[in-house]
py3Dmol code that shows the C-alpha trace and the ligand (Angstrom):
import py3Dmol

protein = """\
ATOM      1  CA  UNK A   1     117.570  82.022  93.524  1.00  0.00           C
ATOM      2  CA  UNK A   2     115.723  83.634  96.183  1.00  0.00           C
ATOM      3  CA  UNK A   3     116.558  81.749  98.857  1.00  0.00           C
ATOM      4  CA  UNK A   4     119.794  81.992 100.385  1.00  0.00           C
ATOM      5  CA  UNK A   5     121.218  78.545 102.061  1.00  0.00           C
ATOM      6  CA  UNK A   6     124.036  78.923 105.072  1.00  0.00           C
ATOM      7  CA  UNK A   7     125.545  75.341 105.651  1.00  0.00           C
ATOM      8  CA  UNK A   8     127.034  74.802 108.835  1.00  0.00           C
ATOM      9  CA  UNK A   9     128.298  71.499 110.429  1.00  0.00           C
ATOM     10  CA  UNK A  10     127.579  70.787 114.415  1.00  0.00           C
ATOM     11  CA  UNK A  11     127.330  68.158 117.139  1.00  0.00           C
ATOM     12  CA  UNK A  12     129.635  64.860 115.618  1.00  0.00           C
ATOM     13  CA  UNK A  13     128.402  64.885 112.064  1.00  0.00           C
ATOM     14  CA  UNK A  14     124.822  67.451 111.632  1.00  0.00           C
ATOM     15  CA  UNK A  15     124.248  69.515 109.063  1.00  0.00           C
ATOM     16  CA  UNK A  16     122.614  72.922 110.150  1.00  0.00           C
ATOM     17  CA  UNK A  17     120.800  75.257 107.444  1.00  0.00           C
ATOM     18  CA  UNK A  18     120.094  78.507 107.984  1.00  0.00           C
ATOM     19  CA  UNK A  19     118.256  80.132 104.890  1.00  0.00           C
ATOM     20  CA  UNK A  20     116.703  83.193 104.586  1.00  0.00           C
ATOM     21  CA  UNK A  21     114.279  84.528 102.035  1.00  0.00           C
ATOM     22  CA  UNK A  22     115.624  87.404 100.311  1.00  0.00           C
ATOM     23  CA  UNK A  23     112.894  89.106  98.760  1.00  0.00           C
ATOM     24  CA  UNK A  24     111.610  89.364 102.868  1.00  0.00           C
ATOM     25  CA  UNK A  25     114.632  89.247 104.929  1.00  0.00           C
ATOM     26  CA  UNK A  26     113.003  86.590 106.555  1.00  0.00           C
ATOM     27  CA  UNK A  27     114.855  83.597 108.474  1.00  0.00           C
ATOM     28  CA  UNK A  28     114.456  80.464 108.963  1.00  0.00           C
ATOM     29  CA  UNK A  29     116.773  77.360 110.818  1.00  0.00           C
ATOM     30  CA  UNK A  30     115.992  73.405 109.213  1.00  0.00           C
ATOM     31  CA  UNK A  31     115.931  71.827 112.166  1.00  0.00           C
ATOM     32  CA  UNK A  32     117.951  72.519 115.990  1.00  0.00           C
ATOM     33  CA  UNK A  33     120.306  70.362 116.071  1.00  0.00           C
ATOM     34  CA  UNK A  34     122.464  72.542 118.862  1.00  0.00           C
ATOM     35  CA  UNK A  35     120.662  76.013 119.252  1.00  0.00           C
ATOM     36  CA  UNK A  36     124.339  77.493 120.426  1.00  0.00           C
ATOM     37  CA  UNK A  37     125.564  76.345 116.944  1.00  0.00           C
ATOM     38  CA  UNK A  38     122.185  78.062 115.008  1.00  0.00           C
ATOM     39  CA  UNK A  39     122.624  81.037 117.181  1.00  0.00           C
ATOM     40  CA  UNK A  40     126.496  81.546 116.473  1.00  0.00           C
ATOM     41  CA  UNK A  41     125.311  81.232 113.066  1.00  0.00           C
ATOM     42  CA  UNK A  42     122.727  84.025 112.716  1.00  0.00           C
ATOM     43  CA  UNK A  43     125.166  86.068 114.267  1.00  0.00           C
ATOM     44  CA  UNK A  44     128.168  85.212 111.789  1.00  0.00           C
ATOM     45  CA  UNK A  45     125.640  85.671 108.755  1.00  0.00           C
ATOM     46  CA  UNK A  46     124.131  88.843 110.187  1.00  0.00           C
ATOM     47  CA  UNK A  47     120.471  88.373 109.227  1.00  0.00           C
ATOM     48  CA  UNK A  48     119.885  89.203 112.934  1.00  0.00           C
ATOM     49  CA  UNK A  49     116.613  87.429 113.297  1.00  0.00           C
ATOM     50  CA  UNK A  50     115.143  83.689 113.223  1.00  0.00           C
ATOM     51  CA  UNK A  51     111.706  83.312 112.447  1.00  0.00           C
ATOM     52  CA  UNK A  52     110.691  79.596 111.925  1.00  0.00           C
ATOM     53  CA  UNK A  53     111.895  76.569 112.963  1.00  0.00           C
ATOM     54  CA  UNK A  54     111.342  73.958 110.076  1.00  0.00           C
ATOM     55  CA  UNK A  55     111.597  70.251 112.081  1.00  0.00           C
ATOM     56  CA  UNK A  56     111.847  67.026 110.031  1.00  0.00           C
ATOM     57  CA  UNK A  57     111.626  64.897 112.616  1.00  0.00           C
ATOM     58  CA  UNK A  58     111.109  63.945 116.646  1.00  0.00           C
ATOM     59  CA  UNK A  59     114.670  62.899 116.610  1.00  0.00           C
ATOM     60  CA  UNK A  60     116.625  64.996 119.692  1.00  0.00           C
ATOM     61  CA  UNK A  61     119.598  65.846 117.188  1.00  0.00           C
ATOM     62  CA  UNK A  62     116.830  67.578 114.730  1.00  0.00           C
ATOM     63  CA  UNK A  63     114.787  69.084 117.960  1.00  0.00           C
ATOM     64  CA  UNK A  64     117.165  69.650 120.602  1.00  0.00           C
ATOM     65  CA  UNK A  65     117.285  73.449 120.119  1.00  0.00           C
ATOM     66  CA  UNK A  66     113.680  74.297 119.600  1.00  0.00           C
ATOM     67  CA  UNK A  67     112.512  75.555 122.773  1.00  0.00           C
ATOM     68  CA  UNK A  68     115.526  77.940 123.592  1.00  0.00           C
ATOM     69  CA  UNK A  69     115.751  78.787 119.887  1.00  0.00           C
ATOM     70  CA  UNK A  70     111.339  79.834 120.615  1.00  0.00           C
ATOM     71  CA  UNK A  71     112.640  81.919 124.164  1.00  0.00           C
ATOM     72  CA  UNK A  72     115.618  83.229 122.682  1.00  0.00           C
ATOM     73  CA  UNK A  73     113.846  84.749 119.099  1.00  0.00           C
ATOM     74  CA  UNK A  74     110.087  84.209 119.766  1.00  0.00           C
ATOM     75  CA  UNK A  75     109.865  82.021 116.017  1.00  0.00           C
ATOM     76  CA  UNK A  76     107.270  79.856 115.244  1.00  0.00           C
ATOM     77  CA  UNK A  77     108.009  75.717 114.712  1.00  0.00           C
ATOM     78  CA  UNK A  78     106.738  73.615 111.981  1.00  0.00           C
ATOM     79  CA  UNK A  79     107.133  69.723 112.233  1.00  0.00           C
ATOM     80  CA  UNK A  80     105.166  66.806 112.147  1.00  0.00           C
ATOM     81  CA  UNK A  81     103.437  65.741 115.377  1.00  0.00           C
ATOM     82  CA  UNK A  82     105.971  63.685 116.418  1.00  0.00           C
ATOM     83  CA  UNK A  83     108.000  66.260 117.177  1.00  0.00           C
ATOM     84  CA  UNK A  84     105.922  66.908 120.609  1.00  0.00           C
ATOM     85  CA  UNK A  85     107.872  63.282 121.859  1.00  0.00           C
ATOM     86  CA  UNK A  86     110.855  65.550 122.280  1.00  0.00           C
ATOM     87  CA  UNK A  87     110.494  69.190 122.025  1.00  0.00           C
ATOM     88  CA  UNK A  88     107.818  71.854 121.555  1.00  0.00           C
ATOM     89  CA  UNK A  89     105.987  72.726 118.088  1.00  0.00           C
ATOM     90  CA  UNK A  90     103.310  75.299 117.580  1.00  0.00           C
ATOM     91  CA  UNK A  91     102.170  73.803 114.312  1.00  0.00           C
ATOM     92  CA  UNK A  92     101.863  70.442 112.472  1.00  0.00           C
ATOM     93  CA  UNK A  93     102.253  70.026 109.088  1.00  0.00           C
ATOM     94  CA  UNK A  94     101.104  66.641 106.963  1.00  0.00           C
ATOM     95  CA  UNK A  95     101.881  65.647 103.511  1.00  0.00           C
ATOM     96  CA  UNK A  96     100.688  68.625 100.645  1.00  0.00           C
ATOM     97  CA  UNK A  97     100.748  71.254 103.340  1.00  0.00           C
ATOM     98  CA  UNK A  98     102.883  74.459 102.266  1.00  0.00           C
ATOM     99  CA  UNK A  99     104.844  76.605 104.699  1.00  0.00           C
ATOM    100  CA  UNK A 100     105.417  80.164 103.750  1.00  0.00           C
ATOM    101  CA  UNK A 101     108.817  81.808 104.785  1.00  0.00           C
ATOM    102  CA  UNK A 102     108.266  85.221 103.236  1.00  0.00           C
ATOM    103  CA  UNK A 103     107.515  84.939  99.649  1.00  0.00           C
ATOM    104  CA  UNK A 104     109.385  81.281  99.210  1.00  0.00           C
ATOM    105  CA  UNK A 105     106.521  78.593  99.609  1.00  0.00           C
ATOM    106  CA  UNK A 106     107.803  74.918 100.351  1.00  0.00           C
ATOM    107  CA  UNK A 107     106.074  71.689  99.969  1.00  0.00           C
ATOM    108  CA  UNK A 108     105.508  69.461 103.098  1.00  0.00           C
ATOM    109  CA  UNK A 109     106.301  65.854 101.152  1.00  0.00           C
ATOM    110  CA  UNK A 110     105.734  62.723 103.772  1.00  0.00           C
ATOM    111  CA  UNK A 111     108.809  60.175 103.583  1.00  0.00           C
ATOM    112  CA  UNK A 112     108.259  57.846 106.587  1.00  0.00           C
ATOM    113  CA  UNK A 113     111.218  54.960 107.117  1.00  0.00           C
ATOM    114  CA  UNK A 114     113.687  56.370 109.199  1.00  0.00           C
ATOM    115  CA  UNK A 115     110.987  57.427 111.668  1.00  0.00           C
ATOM    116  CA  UNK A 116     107.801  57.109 111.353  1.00  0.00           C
ATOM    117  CA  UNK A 117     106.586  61.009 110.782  1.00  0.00           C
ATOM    118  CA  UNK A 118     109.606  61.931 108.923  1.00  0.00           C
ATOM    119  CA  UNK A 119     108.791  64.888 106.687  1.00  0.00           C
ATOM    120  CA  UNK A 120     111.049  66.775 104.174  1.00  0.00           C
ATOM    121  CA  UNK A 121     110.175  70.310 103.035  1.00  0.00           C
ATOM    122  CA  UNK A 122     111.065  71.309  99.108  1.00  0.00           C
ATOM    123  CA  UNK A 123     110.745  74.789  97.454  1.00  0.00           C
ATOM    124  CA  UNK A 124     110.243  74.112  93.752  1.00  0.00           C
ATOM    125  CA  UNK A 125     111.052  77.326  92.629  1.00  0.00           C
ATOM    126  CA  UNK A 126     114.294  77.295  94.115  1.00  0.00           C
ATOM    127  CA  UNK A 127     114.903  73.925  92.983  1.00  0.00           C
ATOM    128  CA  UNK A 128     116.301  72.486  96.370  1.00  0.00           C
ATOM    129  CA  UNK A 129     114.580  70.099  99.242  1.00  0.00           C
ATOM    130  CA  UNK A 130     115.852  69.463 102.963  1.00  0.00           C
ATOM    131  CA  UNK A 131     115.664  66.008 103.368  1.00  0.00           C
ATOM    132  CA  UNK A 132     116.423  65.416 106.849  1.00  0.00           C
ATOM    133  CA  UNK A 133     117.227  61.773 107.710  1.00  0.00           C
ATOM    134  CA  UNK A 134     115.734  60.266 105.138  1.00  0.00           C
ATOM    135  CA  UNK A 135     118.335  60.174 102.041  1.00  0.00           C
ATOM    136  CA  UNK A 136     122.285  60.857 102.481  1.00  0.00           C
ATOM    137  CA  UNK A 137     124.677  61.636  99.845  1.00  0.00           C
ATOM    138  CA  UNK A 138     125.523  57.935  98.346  1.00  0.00           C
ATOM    139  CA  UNK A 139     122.972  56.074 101.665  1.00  0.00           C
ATOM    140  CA  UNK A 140     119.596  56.715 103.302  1.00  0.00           C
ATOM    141  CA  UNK A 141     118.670  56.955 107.383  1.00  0.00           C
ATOM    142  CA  UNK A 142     118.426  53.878 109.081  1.00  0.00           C
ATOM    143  CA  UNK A 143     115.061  52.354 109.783  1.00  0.00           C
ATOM    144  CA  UNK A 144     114.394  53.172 113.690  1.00  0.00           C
ATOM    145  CA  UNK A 145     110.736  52.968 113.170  1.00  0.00           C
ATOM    146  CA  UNK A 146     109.373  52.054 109.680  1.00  0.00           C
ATOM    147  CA  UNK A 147     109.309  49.296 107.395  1.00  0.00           C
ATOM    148  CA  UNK A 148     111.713  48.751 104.145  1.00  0.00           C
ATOM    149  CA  UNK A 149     108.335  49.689 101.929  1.00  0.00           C
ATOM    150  CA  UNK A 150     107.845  52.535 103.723  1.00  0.00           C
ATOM    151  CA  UNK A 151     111.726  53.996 103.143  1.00  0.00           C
ATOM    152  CA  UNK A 152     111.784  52.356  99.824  1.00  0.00           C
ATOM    153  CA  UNK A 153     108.643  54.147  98.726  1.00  0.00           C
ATOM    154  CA  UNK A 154     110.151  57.604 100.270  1.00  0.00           C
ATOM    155  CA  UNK A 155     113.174  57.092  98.757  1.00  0.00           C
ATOM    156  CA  UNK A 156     111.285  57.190  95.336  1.00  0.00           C
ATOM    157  CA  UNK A 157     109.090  60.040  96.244  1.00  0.00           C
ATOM    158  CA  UNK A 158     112.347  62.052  96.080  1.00  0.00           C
ATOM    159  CA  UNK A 159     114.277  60.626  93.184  1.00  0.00           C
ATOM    160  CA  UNK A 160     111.000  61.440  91.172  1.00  0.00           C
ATOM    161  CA  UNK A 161     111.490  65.153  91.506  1.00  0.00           C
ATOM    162  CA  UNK A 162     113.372  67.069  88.435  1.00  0.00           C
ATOM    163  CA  UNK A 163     117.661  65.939  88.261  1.00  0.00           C
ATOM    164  CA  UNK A 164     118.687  69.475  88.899  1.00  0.00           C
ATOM    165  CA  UNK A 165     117.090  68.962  92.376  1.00  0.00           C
ATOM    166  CA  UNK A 166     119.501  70.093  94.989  1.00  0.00           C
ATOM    167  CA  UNK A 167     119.468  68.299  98.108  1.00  0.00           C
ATOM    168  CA  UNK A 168     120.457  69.012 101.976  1.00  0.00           C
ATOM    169  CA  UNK A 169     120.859  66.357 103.915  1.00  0.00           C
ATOM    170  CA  UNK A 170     121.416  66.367 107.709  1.00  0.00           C
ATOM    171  CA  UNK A 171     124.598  64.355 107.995  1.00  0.00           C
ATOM    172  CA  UNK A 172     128.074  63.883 106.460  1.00  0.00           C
ATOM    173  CA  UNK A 173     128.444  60.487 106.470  1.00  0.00           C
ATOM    174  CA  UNK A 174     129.086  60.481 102.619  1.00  0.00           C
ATOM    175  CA  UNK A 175     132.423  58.852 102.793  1.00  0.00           C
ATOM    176  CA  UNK A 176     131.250  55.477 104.730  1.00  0.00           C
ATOM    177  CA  UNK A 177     128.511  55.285 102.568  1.00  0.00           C
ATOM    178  CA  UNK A 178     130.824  55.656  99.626  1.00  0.00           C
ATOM    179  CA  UNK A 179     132.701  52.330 100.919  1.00  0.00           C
ATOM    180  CA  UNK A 180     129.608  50.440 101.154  1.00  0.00           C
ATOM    181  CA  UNK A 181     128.411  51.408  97.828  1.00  0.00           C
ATOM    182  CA  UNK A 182     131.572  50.349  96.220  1.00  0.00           C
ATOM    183  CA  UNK A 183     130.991  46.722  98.023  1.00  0.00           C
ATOM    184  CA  UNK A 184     128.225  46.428  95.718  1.00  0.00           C
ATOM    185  CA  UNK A 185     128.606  48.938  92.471  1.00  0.00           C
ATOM    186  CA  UNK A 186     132.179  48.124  90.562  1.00  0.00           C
ATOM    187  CA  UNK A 187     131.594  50.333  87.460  1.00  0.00           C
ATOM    188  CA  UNK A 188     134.616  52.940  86.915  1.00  0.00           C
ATOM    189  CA  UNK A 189     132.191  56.194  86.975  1.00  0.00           C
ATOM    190  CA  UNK A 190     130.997  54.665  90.255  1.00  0.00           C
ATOM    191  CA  UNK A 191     135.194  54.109  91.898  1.00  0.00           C
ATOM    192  CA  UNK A 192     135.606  57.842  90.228  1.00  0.00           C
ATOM    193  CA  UNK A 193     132.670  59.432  92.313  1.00  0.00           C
ATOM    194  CA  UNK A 194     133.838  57.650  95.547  1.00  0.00           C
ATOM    195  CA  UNK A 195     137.600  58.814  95.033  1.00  0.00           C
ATOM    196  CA  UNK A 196     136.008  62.231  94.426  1.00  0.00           C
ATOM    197  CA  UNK A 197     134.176  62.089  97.757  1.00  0.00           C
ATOM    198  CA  UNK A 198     137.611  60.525  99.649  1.00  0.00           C
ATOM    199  CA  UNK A 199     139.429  63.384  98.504  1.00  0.00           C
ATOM    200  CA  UNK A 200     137.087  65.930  99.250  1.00  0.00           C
ATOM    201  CA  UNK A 201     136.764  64.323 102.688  1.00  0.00           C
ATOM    202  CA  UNK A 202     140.369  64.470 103.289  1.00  0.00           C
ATOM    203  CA  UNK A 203     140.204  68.361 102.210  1.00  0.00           C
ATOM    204  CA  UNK A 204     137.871  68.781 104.798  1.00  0.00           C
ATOM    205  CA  UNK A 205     135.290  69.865 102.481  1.00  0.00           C
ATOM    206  CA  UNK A 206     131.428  69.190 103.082  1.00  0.00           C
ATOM    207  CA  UNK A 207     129.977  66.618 100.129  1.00  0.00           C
ATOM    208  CA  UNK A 208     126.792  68.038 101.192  1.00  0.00           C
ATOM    209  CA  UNK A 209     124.089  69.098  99.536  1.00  0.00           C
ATOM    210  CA  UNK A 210     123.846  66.711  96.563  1.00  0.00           C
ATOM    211  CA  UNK A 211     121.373  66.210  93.788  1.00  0.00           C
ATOM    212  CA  UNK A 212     118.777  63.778  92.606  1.00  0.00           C
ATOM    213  CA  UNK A 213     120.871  62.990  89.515  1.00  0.00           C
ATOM    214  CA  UNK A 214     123.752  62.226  91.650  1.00  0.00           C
ATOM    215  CA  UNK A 215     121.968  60.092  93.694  1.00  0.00           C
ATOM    216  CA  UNK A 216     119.750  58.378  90.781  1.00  0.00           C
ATOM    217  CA  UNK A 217     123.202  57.906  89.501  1.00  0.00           C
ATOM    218  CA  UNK A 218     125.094  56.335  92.705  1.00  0.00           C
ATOM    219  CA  UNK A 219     123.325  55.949  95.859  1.00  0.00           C
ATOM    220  CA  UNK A 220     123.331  51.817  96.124  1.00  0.00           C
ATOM    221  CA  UNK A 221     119.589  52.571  97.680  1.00  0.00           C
ATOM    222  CA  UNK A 222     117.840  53.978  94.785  1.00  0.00           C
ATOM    223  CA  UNK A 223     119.478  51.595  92.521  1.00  0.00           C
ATOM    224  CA  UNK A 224     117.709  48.355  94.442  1.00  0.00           C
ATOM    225  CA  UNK A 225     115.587  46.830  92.056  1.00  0.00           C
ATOM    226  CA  UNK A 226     112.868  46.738  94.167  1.00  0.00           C
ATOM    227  CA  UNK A 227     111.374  47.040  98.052  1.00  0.00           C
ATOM    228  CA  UNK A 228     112.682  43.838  98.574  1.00  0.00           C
ATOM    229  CA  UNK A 229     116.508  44.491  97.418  1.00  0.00           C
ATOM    230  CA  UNK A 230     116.264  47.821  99.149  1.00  0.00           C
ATOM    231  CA  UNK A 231     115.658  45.906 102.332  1.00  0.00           C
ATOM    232  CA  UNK A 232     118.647  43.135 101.194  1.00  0.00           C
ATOM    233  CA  UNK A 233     120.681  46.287 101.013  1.00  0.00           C
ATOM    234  CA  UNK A 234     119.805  48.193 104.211  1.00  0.00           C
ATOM    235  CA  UNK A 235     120.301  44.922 106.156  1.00  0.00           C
ATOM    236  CA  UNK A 236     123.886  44.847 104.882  1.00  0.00           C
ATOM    237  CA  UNK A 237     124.500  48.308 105.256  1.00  0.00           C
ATOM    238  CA  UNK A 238     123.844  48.089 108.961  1.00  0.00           C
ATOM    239  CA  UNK A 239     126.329  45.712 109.400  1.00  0.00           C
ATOM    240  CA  UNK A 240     128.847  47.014 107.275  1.00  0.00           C
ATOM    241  CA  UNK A 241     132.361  47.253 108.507  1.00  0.00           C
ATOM    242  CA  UNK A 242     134.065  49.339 105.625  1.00  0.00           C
TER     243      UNK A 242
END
"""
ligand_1 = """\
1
ZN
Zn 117.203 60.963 112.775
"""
view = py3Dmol.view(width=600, height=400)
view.addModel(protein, "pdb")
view.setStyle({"model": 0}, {"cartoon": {"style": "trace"}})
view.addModel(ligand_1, "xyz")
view.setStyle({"model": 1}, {"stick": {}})
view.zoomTo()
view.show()
């Protein structure tokens, strides 16, 4: 592993991730969801610099921090264009394009659904993706701008990568979504997971990141049997009361 991950929660439910690349010393944030909260956080983990923002998408609790994060450190911030609805970005990035944080590389993946230029960023040879909004541990982001196909497609893009795939996604929300998916999954490995995330919940602990083979395994989403299910299922899901 050459990339080091700091997990921090902020605002009501975010995930923030500050990483740095070892081999460089150099630091990035996954999105600004409260730049007081990513600035606390470079100073608990002592790396003493930021230098790139990594956005996923325009929404405020993803882009809130950017511009004080830019006047307070001088980094540079990667997002989609979309971005520029709410905050500032110095460079766009489309599906295929690689960003370079020292020596670790990620892949720019497009997974529109939740918004419509959602992108998530993956280093392959660390083996881990941050996915934003766009899959949860056990759910997926609501659809504010695209269609079911779209999300439904997206989804798929991600549970294609390799099982071991670790993934960090932007909110805990992991124990409603655990609810739902036991509304429509009654197998005992399923009730086992769910218990597992209750108690871990009730701990205190994060059940953030998660994996592909987790979620191949238990998110209700991926298991749809198709773009029209999917849609069936994220219907229901917004107006679950569990
Ligand atoms: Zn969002």
């Amino acid at each position: 592993m050459t990339l080091t991950v700091r997990q921090f929660a902020c605002l009501s439910d975010n995930y923030g991730f500050l990483i740095r690349d070892e081999a460089t010393g150099m630091v990035a944030t996954v999105d600004t969801p409260d730049a007081e909260a990513v600035l606390a956080e470079i100073e608990v983990s002592g790396w003493g610099r930021l230098d790139l923002i990594l956005n996923t998408h325009w929404h405020p609790d993803h882009t809130g921090g950017n511009e004080r994060l830019k006047a307070e450190t001088g980094c540079e911030i990667v997002g989609p264009e979309e971005v520029r609805r709410a905050a500032p970005l110095d460079r766009v990035v489309v599906d295929g394009d690689l960003v370079r944080l020292g020596e670790t590389v990620f892949e720019v993946t497009a997974a529109p659904g939740h918004t419509l230029g959602h992108v998530v960023y993956r280093s392959i040879k660390d083996d881990l993706a941050f996915v934003g909004d766009v899959i949860f541990a056990l759910g997926c982001g609501r659809l504010f701008e695209g269609s079911p196909e779209q999300m439904w497609d997206s989804l798929n893009r991600i549970a294609a990568w390799p099982e071991t795939t670790t993934l960090y996604c932007a909110h805990e929300y992991t124990a409603s979504n655990a609810r739902f998916a036991l509304s429509l999954d009654d197998r005992p490995e399923m009730k086992a997971h769910a218990e597992a995330v209750f108690a871990a919940r009730e701990r205190g602990q994060p059940t953030v990141p998660t994996t592909v083979a987790a979620e191949r395994r238990f998110n209700p989403f991926l298991r749809a049997a198709d773009a029209a299910d999917f849609a069936a299922r994220r219907a229901a899901k917004d107006g679950f009361k569990g």
